[in-house]
C-alpha positions in Angstrom: 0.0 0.0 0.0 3.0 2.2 0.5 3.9 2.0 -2.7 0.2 2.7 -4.2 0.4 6.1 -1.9 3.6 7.0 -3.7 2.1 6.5 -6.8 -0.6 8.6 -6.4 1.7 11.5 -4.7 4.0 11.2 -7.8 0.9 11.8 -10.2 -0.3 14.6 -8.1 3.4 15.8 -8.1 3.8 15.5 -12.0 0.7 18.3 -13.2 2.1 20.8 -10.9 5.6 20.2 -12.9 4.0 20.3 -16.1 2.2 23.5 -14.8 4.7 25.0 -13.4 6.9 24.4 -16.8 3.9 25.9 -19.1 4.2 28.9 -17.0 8.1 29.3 -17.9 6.8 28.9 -21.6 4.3 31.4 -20.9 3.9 34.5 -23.8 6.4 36.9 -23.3 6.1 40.3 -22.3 4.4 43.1 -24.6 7.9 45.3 -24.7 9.7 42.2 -25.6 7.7 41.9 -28.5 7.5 44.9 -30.0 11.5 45.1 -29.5 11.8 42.1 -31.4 9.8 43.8 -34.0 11.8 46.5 -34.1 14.3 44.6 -34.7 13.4 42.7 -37.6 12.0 45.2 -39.2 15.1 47.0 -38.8 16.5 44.1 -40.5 14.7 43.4 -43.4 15.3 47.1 -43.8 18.9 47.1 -43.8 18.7 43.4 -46.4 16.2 45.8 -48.5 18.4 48.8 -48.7 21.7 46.3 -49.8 19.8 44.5 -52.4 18.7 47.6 -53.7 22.2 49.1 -53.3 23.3 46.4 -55.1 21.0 46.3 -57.9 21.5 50.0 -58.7 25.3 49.5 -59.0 25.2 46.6 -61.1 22.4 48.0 -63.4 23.9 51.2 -64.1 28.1 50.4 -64.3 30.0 48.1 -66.7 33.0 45.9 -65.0 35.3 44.2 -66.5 38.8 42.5 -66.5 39.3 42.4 -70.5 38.1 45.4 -72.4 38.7 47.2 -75.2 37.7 50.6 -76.5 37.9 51.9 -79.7 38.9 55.5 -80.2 40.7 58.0 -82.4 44.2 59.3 -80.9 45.8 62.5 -82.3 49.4 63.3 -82.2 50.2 66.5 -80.7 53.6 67.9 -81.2 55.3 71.3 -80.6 57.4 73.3 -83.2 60.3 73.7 -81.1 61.1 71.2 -77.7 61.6 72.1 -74.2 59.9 71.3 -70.7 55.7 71.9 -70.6 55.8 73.9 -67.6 52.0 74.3 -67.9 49.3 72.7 -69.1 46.2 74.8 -69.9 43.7 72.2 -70.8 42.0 68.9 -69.6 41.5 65.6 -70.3 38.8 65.3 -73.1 38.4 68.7 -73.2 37.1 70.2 -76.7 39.3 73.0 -77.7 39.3 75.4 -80.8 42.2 75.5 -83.3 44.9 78.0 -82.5 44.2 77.9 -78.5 47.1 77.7 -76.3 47.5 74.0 -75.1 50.5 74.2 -72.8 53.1 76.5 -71.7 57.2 75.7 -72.9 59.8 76.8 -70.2 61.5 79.6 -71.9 64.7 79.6 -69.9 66.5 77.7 -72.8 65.4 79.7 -75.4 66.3 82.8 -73.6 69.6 81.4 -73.4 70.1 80.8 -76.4 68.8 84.5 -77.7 71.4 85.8 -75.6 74.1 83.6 -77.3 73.0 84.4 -80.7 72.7 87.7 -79.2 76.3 88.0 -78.4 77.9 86.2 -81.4 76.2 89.5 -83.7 77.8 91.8 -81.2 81.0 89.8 -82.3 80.7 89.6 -85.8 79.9 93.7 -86.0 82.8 94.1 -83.6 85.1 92.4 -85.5 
């Protein structure tokens, strides 16, 4: 009979446990939910703004490792040589026909004016 009694205490014991454990399991708070709301949202928010990041780059720019371009190249050369000390256009620019491209360092030329300069000062002397 002892053991019936012990029986019967365990099965009285056992709904209280499973009460007890449906009450751990019990719906959480309001404020938890709404900040797991928040926070999902804020997720699928960030996901939404990449993808859309990402489609906008990939739409609207080529990339590549092997391409080619075709184009027309003019030569551009100087009457007389020297160092560009200046450059008064930029790349691509459009420009008109007798505008100033680029500026030559006259420090050679001046030298040599003066040379030529002083060998006609020698020839008159003479």
């Amino acid at each position: 009979m002892a053991d019936g009694q012990q029986n019967q205490e365990q099965q009285r014991i056992q709904p209280q446990a499973v009460q007890e454990r449906s009450d751990d399991t019990a719906p959480e708070q309001p404020e938890k939910k709404a900040k797991r709301r928040v926070i999902i949202i804020a997720v699928l928010v960030l996901l939404a703004l990449a993808g859309g990041l990402f489609y906008w780059r990939s739409t609207f720019t080529e990339d590549t490792d092997d391409a080619q371009v075709d184009g027309d190249l003019y030569q551009v050369s100087s009457r007389v040589t020297g160092q560009v000390i200046k450059v008064y256009v930029e790349d691509n620019q459009t420009v008109e026909a007798g505008k100033v491209l680029a500026e030559i360092d006259p420090k050679d030329y001046e030298v040599a004016l003066q040379q030529a300069e002083a060998q006609l000062a020698n020839a008159e002397a003479s």
